[in-house]
VOPA-830586 format. One record per residue (C-alpha): x, y, z; residue number from 0. Coordinates in Angstrom, 2 decimals, decimal comma. Layout:
! VOPA-830586
REC    east   north      up num
REC       X       Y       Z NUM
...
//
This chain:
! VOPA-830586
REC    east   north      up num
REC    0,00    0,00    0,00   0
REC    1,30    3,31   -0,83   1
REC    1,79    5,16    2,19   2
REC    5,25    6,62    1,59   3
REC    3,47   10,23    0,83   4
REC    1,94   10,40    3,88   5
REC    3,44   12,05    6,90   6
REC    5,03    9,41    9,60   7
REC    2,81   10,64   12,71   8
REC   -0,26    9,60    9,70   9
REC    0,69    6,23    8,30  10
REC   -0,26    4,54   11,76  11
REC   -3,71    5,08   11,34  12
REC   -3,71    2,77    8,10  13
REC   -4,24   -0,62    7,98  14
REC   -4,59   -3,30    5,36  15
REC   -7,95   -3,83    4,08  16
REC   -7,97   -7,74    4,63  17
REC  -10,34   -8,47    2,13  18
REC  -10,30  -12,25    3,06  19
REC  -11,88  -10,88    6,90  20
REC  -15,38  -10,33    5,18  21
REC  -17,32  -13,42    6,05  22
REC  -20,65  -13,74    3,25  23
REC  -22,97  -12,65    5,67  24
REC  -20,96   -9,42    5,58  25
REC  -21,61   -9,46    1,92  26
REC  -25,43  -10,35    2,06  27
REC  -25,18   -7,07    4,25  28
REC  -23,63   -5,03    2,02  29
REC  -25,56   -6,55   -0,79  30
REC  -29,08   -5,35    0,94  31
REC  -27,86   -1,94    1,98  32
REC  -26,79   -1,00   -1,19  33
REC  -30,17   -2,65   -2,95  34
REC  -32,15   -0,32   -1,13  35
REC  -30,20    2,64   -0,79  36
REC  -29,22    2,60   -5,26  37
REC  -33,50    2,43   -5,11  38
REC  -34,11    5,18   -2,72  39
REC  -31,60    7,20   -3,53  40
REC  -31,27    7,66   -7,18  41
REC  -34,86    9,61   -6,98  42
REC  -33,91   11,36   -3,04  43
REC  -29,98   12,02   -3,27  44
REC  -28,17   14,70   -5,16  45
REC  -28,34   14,02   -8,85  46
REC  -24,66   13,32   -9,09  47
REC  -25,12   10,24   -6,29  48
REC  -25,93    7,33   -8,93  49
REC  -23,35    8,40  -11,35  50
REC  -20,55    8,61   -8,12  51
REC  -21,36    5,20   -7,01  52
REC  -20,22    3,67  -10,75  53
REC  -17,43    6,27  -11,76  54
REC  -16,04    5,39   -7,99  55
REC  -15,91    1,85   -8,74  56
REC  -18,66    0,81   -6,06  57
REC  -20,58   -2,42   -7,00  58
REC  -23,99   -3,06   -5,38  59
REC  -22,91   -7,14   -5,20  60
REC  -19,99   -6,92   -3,41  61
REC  -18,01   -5,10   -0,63  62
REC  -15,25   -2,57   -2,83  63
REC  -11,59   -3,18   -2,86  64
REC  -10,57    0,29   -1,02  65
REC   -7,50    0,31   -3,51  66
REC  -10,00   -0,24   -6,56  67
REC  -11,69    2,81   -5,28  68
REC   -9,06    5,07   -4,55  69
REC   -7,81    4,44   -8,58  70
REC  -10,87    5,85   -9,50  71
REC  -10,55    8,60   -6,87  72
REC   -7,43    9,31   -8,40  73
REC   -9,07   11,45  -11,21  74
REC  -11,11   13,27   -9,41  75
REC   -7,93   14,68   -7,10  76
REC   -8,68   12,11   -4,44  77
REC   -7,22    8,73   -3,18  78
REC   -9,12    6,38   -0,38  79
REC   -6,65    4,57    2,35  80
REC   -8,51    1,88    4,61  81
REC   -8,39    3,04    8,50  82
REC   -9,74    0,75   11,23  83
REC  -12,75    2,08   12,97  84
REC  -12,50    5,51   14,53  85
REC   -9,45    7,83   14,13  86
REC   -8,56   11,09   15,70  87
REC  -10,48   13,67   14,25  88
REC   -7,33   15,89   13,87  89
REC   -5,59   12,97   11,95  90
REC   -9,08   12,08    9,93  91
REC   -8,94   16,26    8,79  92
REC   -4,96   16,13    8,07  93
REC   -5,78   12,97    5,56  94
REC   -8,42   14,78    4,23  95
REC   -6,61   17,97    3,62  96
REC   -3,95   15,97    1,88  97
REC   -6,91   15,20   -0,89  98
REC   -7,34   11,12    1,12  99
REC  -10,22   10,00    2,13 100
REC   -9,90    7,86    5,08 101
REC  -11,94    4,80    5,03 102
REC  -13,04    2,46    7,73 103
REC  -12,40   -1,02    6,78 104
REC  -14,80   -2,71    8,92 105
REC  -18,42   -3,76    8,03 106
REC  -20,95   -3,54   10,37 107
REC  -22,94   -6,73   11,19 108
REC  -26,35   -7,17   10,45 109
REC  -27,75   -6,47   14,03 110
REC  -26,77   -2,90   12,83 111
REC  -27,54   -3,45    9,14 112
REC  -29,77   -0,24    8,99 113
REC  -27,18    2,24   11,09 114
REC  -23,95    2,16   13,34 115
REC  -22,52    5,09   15,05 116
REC  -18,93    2,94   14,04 117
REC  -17,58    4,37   10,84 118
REC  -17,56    1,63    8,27 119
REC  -16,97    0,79    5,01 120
REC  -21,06    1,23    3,92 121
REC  -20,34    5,15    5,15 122
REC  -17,28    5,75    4,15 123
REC  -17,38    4,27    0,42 124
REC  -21,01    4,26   -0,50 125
REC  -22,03    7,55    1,65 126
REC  -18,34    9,56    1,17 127
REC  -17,11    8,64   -2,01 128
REC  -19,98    9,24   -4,49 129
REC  -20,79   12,71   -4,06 130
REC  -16,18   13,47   -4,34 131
REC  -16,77   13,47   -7,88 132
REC  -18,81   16,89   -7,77 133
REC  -16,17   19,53   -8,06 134
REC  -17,63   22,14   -5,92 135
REC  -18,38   19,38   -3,13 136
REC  -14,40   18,33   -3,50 137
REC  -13,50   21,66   -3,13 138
REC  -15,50   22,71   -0,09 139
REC  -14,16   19,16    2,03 140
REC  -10,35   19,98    1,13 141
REC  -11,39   23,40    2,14 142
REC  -12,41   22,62    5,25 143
REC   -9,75   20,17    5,98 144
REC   -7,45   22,34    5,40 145
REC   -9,73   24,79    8,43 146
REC  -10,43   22,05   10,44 147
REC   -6,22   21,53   11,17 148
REC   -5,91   24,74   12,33 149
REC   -8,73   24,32   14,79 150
REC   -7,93   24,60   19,03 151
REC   -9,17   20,76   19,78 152
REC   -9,43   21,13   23,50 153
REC   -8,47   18,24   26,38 154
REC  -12,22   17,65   26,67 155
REC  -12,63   17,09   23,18 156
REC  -10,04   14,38   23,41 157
REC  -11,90   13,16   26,45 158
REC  -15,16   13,06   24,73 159
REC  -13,50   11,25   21,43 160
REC  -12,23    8,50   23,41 161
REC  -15,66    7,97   25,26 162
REC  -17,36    7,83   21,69 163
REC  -14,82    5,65   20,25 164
REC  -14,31    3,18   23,04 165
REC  -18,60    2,70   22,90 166
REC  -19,41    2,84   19,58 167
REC  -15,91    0,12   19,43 168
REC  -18,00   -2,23   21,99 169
REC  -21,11   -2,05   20,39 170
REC  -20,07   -3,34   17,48 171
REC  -18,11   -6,19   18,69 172
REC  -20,26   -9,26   19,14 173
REC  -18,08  -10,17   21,60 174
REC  -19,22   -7,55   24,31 175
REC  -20,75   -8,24   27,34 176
REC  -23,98   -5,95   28,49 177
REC  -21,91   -4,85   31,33 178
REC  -19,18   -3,34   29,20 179
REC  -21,82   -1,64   27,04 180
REC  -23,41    0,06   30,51 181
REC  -19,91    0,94   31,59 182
REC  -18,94    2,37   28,24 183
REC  -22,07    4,26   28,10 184
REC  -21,65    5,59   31,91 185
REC  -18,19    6,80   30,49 186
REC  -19,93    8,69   27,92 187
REC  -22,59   10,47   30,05 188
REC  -19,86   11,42   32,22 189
REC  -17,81   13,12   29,94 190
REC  -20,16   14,43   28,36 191
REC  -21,41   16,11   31,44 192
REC  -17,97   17,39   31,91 193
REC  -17,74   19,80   29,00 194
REC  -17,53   23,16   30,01 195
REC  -17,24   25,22   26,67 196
REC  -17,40   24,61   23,27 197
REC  -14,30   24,87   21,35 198
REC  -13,16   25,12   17,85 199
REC  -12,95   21,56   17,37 200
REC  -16,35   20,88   17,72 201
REC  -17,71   24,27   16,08 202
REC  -16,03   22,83   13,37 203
REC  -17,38   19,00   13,90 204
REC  -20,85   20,47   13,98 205
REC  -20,12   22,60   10,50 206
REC  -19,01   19,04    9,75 207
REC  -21,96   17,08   10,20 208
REC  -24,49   19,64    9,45 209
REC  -23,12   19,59    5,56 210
REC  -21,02   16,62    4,97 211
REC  -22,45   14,11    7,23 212
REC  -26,23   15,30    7,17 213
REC  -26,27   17,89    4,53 214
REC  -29,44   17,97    2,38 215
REC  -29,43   20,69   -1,17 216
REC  -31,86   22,26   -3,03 217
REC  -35,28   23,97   -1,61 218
REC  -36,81   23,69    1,22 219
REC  -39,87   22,35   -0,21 220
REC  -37,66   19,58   -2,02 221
REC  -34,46   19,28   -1,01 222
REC  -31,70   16,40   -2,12 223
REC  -29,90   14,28    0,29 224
REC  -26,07   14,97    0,06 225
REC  -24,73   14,07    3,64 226
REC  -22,64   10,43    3,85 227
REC  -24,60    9,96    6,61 228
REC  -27,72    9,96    5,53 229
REC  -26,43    8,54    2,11 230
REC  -25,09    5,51    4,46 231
REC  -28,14    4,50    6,02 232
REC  -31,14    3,26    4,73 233
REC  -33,04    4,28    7,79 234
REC  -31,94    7,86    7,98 235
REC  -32,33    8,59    4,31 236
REC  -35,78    7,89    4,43 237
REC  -36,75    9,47    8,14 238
REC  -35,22   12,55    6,91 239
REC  -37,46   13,59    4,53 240
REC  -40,55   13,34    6,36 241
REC  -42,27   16,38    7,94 242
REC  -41,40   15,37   11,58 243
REC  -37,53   16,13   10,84 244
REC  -37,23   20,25   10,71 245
REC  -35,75   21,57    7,89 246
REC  -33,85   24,80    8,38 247
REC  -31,73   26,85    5,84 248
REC  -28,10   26,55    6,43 249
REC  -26,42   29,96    7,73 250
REC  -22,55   29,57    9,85 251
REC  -25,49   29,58   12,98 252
REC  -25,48   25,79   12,23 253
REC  -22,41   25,58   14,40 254
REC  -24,75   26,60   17,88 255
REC  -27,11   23,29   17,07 256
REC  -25,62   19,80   18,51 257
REC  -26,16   16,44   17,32 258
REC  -26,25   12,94   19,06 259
REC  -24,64   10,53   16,73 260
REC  -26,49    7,33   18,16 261
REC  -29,97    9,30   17,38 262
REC  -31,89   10,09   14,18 263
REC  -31,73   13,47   13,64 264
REC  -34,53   16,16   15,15 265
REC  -33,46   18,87   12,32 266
REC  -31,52   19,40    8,93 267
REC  -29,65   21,83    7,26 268
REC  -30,25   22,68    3,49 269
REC  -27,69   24,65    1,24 270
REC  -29,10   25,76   -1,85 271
REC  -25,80   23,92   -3,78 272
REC  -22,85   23,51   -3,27 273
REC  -20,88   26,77   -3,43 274
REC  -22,35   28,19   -0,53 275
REC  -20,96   25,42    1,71 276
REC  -18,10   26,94    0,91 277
REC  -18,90   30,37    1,87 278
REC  -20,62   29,53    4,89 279
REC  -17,27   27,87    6,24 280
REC  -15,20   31,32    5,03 281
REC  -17,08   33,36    7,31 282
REC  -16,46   30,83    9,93 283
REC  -13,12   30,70    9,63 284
REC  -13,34   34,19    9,67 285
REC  -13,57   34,44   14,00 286
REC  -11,10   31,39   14,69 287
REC   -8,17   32,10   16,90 288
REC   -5,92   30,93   13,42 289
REC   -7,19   34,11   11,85 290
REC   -7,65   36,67   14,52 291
REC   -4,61   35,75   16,93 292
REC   -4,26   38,03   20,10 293
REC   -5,10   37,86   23,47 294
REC   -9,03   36,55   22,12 295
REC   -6,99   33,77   19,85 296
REC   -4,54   32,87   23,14 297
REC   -7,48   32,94   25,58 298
REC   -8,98   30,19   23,81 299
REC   -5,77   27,85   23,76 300
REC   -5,57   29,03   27,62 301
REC   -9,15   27,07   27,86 302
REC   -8,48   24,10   25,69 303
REC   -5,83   22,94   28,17 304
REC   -4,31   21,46   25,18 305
REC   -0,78   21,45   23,15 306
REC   -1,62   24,69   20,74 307
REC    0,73   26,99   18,77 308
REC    1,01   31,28   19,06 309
REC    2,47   32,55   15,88 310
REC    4,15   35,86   16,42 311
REC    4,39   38,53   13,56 312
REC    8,02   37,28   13,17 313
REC    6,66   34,14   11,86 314
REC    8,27   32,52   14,94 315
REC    5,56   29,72   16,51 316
REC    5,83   29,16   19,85 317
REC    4,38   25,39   20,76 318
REC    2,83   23,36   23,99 319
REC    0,74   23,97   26,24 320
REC    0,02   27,73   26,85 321
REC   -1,46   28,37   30,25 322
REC   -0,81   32,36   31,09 323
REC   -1,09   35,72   29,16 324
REC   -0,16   38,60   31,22 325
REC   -1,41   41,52   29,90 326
REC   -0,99   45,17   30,57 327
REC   -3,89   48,32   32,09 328
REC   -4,91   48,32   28,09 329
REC   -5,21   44,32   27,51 330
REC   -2,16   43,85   25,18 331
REC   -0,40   40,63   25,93 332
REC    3,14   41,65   27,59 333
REC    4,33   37,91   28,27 334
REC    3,58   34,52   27,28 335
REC    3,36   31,64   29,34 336
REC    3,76   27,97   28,54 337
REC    3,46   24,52   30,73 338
REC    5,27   21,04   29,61 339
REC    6,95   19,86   26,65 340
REC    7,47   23,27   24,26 341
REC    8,92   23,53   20,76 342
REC    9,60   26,60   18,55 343
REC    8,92   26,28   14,73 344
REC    9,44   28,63   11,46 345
REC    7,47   27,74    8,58 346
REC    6,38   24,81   10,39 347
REC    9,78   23,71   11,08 348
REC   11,39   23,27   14,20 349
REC   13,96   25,39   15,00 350
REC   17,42   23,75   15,31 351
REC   17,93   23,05   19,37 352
REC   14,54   24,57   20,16 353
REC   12,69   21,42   20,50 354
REC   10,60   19,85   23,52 355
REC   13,22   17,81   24,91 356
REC   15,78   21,24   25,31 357
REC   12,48   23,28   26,69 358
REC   11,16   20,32   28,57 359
REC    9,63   22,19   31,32 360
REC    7,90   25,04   29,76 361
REC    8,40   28,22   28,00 362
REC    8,17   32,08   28,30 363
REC    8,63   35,25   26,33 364
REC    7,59   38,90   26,31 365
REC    5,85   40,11   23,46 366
REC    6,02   44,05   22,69 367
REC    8,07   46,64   21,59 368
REC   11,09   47,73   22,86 369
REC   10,93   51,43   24,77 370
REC   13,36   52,54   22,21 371
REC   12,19   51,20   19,10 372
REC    7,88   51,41   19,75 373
REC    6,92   51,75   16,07 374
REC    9,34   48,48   14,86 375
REC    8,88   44,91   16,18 376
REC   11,77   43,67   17,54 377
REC   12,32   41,09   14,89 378
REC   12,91   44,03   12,34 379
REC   15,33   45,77   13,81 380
REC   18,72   46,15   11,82 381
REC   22,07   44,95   13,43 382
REC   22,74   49,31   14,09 383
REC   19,72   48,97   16,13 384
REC   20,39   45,99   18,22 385
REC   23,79   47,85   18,90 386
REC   22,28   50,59   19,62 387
REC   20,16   48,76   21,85 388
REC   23,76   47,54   23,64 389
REC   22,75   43,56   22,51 390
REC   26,08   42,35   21,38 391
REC   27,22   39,20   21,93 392
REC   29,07   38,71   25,43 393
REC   27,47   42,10   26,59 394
REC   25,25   42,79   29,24 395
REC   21,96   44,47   27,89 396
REC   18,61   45,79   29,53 397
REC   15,69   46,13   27,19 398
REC   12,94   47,55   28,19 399
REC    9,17   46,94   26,53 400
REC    6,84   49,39   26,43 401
REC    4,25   47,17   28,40 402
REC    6,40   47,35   31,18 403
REC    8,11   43,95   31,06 404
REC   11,54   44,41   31,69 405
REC   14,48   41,87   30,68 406
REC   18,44   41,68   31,73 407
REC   21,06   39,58   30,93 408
REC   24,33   38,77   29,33 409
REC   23,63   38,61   25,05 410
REC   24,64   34,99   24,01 411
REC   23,28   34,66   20,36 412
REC   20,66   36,43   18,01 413
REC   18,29   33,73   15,82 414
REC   17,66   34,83   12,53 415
REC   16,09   33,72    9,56 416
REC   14,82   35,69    6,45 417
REC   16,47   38,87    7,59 418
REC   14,79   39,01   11,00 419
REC   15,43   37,95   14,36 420
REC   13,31   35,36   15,82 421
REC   15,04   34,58   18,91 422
REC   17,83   36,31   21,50 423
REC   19,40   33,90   23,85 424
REC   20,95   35,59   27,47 425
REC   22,34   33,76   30,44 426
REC   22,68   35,04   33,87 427
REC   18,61   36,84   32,96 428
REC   16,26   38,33   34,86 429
REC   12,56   38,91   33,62 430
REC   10,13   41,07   35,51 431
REC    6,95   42,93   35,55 432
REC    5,75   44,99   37,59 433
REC    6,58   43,04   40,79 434
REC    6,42   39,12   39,52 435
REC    9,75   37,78   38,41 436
REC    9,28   35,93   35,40 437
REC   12,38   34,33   34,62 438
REC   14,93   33,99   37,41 439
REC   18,85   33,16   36,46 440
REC   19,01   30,36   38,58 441
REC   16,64   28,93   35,90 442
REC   19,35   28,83   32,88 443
REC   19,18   30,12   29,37 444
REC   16,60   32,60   28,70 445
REC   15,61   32,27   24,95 446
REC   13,53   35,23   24,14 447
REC   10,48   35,32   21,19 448
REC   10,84   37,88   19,26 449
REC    7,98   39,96   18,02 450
REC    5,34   42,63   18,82 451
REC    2,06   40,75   18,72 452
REC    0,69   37,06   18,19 453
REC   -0,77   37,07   15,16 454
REC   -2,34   33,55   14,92 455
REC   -3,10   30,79   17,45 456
REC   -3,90   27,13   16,36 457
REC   -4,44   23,99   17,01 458
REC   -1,56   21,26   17,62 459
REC    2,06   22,00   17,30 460
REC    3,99   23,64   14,30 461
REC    5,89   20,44   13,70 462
REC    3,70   17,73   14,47 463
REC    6,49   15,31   13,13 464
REC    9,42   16,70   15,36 465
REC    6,88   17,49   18,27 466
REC    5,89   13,58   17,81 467
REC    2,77   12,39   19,81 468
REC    1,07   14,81   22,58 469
REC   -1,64   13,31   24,61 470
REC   -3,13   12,52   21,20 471
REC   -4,67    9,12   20,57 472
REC   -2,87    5,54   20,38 473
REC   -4,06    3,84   17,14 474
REC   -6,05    0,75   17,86 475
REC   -7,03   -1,93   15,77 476
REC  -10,74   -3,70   15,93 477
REC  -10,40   -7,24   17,20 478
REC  -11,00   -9,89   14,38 479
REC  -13,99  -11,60   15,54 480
REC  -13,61  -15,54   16,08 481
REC  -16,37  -17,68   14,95 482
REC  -18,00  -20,33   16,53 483
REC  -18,60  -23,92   14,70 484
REC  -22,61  -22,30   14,09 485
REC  -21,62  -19,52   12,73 486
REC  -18,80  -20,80   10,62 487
REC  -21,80  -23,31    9,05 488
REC  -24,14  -19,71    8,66 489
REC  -21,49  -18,16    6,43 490
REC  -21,21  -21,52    4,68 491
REC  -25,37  -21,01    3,97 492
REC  -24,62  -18,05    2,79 493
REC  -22,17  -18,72    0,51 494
REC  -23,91  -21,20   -1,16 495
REC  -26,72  -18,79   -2,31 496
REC  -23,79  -16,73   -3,44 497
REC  -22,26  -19,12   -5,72 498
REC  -26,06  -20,19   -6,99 499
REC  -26,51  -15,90   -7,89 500
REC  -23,17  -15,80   -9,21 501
REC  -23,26  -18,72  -11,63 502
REC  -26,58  -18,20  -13,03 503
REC  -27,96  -21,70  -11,96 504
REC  -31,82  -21,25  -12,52 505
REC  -35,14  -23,76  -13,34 506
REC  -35,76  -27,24  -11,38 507
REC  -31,71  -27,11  -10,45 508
REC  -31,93  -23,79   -8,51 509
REC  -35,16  -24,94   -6,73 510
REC  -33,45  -28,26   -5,49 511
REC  -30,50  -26,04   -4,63 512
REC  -31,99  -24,01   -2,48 513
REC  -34,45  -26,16   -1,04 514
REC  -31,84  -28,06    0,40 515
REC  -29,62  -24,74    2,07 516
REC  -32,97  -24,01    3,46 517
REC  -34,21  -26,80    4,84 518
REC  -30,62  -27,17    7,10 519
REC  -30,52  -23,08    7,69 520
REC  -34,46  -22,72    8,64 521
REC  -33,62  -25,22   11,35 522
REC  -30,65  -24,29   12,87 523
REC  -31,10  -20,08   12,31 524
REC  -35,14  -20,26   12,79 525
REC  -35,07  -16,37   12,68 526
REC  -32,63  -15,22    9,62 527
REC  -34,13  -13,46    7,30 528
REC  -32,06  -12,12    5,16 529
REC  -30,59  -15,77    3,48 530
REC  -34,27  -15,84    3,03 531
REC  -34,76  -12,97    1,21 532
REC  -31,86  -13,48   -0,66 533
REC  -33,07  -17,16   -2,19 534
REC  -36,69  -15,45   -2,64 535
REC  -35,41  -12,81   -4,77 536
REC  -33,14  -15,69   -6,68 537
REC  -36,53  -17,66   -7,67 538
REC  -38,39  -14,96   -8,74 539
REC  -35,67  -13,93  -11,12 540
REC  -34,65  -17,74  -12,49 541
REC  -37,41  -20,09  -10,95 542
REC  -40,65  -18,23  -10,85 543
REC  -43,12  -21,19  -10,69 544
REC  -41,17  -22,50   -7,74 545
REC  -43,12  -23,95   -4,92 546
REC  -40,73  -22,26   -2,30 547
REC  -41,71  -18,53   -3,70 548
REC  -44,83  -18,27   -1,70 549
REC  -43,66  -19,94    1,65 550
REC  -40,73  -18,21    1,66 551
REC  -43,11  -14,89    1,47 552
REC  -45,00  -16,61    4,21 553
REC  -41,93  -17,03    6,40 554
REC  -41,00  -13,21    5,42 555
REC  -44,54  -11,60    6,02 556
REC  -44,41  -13,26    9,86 557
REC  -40,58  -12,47   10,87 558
REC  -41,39   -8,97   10,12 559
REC  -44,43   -9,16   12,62 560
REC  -42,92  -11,05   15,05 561
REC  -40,08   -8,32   15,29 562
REC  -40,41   -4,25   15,29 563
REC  -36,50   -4,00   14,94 564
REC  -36,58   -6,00   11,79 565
REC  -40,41   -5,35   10,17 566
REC  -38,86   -2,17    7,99 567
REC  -36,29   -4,00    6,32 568
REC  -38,24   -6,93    5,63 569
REC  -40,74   -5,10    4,32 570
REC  -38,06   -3,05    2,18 571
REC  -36,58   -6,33    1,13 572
REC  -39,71   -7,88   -0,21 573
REC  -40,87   -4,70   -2,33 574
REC  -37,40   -5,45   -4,44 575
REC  -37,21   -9,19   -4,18 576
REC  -38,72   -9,15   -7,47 577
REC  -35,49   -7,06   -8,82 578
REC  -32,28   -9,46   -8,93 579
//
C-alpha cells in the first residue's frame, strides 16, 4: 500500500484492508444496503449520487476493494486509504486535507444493518465517495480540511473522542458483554457532562456534520440528500425527509445546534448547492483564533488545556501547552506563558535546538516593543539597532518593553532567519513585571520570542512530526472476531446462495438447490431473514413457478411481525425481491 506520501505521525492510522476478513454474511449485508439505498436514492440524493457510485468503482454485489476505489478517486484529485474504525479527528482532517479519504475497513454486522454510530466501510465508500466526484463538493471538504487543522481541539474534546470511540468500538463487537456496554455508556454520560465550553474543534465537527455528514441541497420544499450519513443509512435517508424532521436553511449559525450521533436526527440543514458550503465555512473561519490571533486567539488555547501553537508577527511559533497571558492596564499581551513539553517552529519547522526535549519544562517570552524602538517589532530591527540597543554578543543588555516587562542579561546569540530575528538567547537573565519575576537566572538560558504581537493561534504543534505524539490518541485496531462452529456453518449457507446468484444456476436445479440450504438453515437459524430474502429474490428472477416462492413470502410476512426492529427492512426487502 502506498503510504510513503503520507506524513510518519499519519501512516499509523492505516491498515490493510484484509479483504479475506469479510465473512458472506458481511456481503449479504452489504448486498441489501446498497439494494435499497441505489433504489431510494437515485430519486432522493443529489443528482450526481448514482453516477458517483459507478465512476467510484462501487458495485452493489460486493463489498469494494478500497484500492479499486481510490484508482478511480485518483481522477477526481482524491485517493481512499482503509483506516480501522475511529481515528482522531485531527488525523481524519490532516488525511483529508492531503486530498485522502480515510476509510473504515470494517463492516458492520447485520444487528446494525440499517445504522452504526462505528464508521464503516457502507459510510465511508457508498455515503463519502460518491458525491467526491462533484467539483464544488471536493472543493469545499479539502477546504475545510485544510480549516479544520488549524482548529484549538481542547483536552475535553479528546476526552469526549475517546468515550465515543471506546462505545461505539464495543457495540459493534459481538463479543461484548452488556456490562461493558453500561460501563462504556456511563463513560460517555460522564464526559459528556464534563464539557464546560465549546471549542473550535467541535464548532467545526458540527459545520461538519451539518453539511457533509447530514447535509441535504436544493429547496426547502424539495431538497436532495447529500450528507454520507444519511447517504449511508437506509433508515436515515428515508426518516429525513418526512415532515417530523425540521428543515432549516443553512447559515454559519449551524455551528450553535448539537447532534447525538447514536440518534436520528430532530433537524436538517439545506444549502441551496454547493458553493455556498463553501462560503458559509469562510465566514467561519473568519472568527477562529488561526485568523484573529491576540489575546481573544490565546485565551482560547488558555481554555483548551491542550498542546496549541502562538504565531508571532516574526513568523516565529511558539508550541505546547500555553497556560498564562499577562497583559498590561490596556489588555495587550506583555508575556507569554507555557506549561510542559514546548517547541519553537518557522514555517512549520522546528527550529534547530529549540525542540521539547531542550524546553522540557515550559516556555516564556515577552511580546512588545522595545521602549526605544515602539513603532518596529523587535524582529525588524537592523544589526545598528540591536547595537544601539547595547545587545552584542558577550554584553550585558537591559531592554525595556513598552508594556512594562523588563528583561536583563548577558547577550549569548541572536536567531535569525529571512532577515529578522526570531530569537535572543541571554544567560545570567532576569525577567520582571511589575513586581512578579518571570524568569529567574538560577533557571538557565533565557531564549527570548521575538515579536510585537501574536498574530495567529492554532491547534496542535507547528511540527507535528518533530513534536511527535502529545496526549493525542494511540491507534487501535478492531479485534477480528472468532467464529463459533454455528456460525462458521451460517457463512457456509450463505455462501452457497452466493455461488447459486453468481453462476446463473436457474429452473428445477436452482429450486433443489436451495431447497436443500434451506431446509438445514431454517432449522438451525429459525429467525434469519435475510438468506431468506436473498433465495426469494433468486426464484423470482430464475425459478418463478417455484413452490418455495410463496412460503418463503409466508416465512418473510411473519418475521417482520414477530419483530419491530426487523419489520422495515423486511418489508423493504420484499418490495425489491422481485429485482435481482
Amino acid at each position: 500500500m502506498e503510504t510513503e506520501f503520507l506524513p510518519q505521525h499519519l501512516r499509523k492510522y492505516v491498515v490493510e484492508q484484509h479483504y479475506e476478513k469479510y465473512t458472506p454474511v458481511d456481503q449479504a449485508v452489504w448486498r441489501y444496503i446498497l439494494r435499497q439505498l441505489k433504489a431510494y436514492l437515485s430519486k432522493h440524493a443529489h443528482e450526481c449520487y448514482v453516477e458517483g457510485l459507478e465512476k467510484t468503482g462501487i458495485n452493489v454485489e460486493e463489498i469494494p476493494h478500497i484500492n479499486h476505489i481510490s484508482e478511480k478517486l485518483k481522477k477526481f484529485g482524491w485517493r481512499a486509504m482503509p483506516v480501522s474504525g475511529f481515528i482522531p479527528p485531527a488525523a481524519f482532517m490532516e488525511l483529508q486535507s492531503l486530498g485522502v479519504l480515510p476509510v473504515a475497513s470494517d463492516m458492520r454486522t447485520l444487528d446494525h444493518l440499517l445504522y452504526t454510530p462505528a464508521p464503516d466501510i457502507v459510510h465511508e465508500a457508498a455515503g463519502h465517495a460518491p458525491i467526491l466526484i462533484h467539483p464544488e463538493f471536493s472543493k469545499y471538504l479539502q477546504e475545510y480540511a485544510q480549516i479544520a487543522k488549524k482548529a484549538i481541539i481542547s483536552k475535553e474534546d479528546l476526552d469526549l473522542y475517546e468515550a465515543i470511540r471506546e462505545l461505539s468500538d464495543i457495540k459493534e463487537n459481538p463479543t461484548s458483554t452488556v456490562a461493558e456496554i453500561k460501563a462504556a455508556e456511563e463513560n460517555l454520560d460522564r464526559v459528556t457532562k464534563n464539557i464546560s465550553h465549546v471549542s473550535e474543534a467541535t464548532e467545526l465537527s458540527r459545520m461538519n456534520w451539518w453539511t457533509a455528514e447530514y447535509g441535504l441541497i436544493g429547496t426547502l420544499d424539495n431538497p436532495k440528500l447529500f450528507g454520507a450519513g444519511l447517504l449511508s443509512s437506509v433508515g436515515e435517508a428515508k426518516w429525513c425527509l418526512g415532515s417530523h424532521v425540521k428543515k432549516i436553511p443553512l447559515t454559519v449559525d449551524c455551528i450553535a445546534t448539537t447532534y447525538d450521533i447514536t440518534e436520528p436526527q430532530p433537524q436538517l440543514f439545506v444549502t441551496p448547492d454547493f458553493k455556498t458550503l463553501s462560503r458559509v465555512l469562510e465566514e467561519m473561519a473568519s472568527k477562529m483564533a488561526y485568523r484573529i490571533g491576540g489575546l481573544a486567539g490565546i485565551n482560547k488555547a488558555i481554555q483548551a488545556q491542550s498542546v496549541n501553537s502562538a504565531e508571532l508577527d516574526s513568523g516565529l511559533q511558539i508550541s505546547g501547552q500555553i497556560i498564562e497571558a499577562i497583559t498590561t492596564a490596556d489588555q495587550k499581551i506583555a508575556y507569554l506563558r507555557l506549561n510542559g513539553p514546548s517547541q519553537l517552529c518557522f514555517a512549520d519547522k522546528e527550529l534547530s535546538g529549540h525542540g521539547k526535549d531542550y524546553h522540557a519544562h515550559g516556555f516564556g517570552t515577552p511580546v512588545g516593543f522595545f521602549k526605544q524602538f515602539p513603532q518596529t517589532s523587535p524582529a525588524k530591527l537592523t544589526d545598528s539597532q540591536w547595537k544601539e540597543l547595547g545587545a552584542e554578543n558577550g554584553k550585558t543588555v537591559r531592554l525595556e518593553y513598552t508594556s512594562g516587562v523588563v528583561v536583563a542579561g548577558k547577550v549569548q546569540n541572536r536567531v535569525t532567519q529571512n532577515g529578522k530575528t526570531l530569537i535572543l538567547t541571554l544567560t545570567d537573565a532576569k525577567a520582571t513585571f511589575q513586581d512578579r519575576v518571570l524568569f529567574a537566572p538560577e533557571w538557565g538560558t533565557f531564549d527570548m520570542a521575538l515579536g510585537s504581537e501574536i498574530v495567529s493561534v492554532f491547534g496542535g504543534p507547528a511540527d507535528r512530526i518533530a513534536y511527535g505524539e502529545t496526549t493525542d490518541f494511540v491507534a487501535k485496531r478492531v479485534p477480528t472476531p472468532k467464529y463459533s462452529e454455528q456460525e462458521l456453518l451460517r457463512h457456509k449457507d450463505y455462501g452457497m446462495i452466493r455461488q447459486l446468484r453468481e453462476g446463473r444456476t436457474s429452473g428445477e436445479e436452482l429450486h433443489q438447490s436451495l431447497e436443500k440450504v434451506l431446509n438445514t438453515h431454517n432449522t438451525a437459524f429459525p429467525e434469519d431473514w435475510l438468506l431468506s430474502l436473498e433465495a426469494l429474490e433468486l426464484l423470482k428472477a430464475r425459478a418463478a413457478n417455484s413452490s418455495l416462492i410463496p412460503k418463503l413470502e409466508e416465512k418473510l410476512n411473519a418475521l417482520s411481525k414477530k419483530d419491530k426492529n426487523t419489520e422495515a427492512v423486511i418489508r423493504d426487502g420484499l418490495l425489491l425481491s422481485g429485482q435481482l
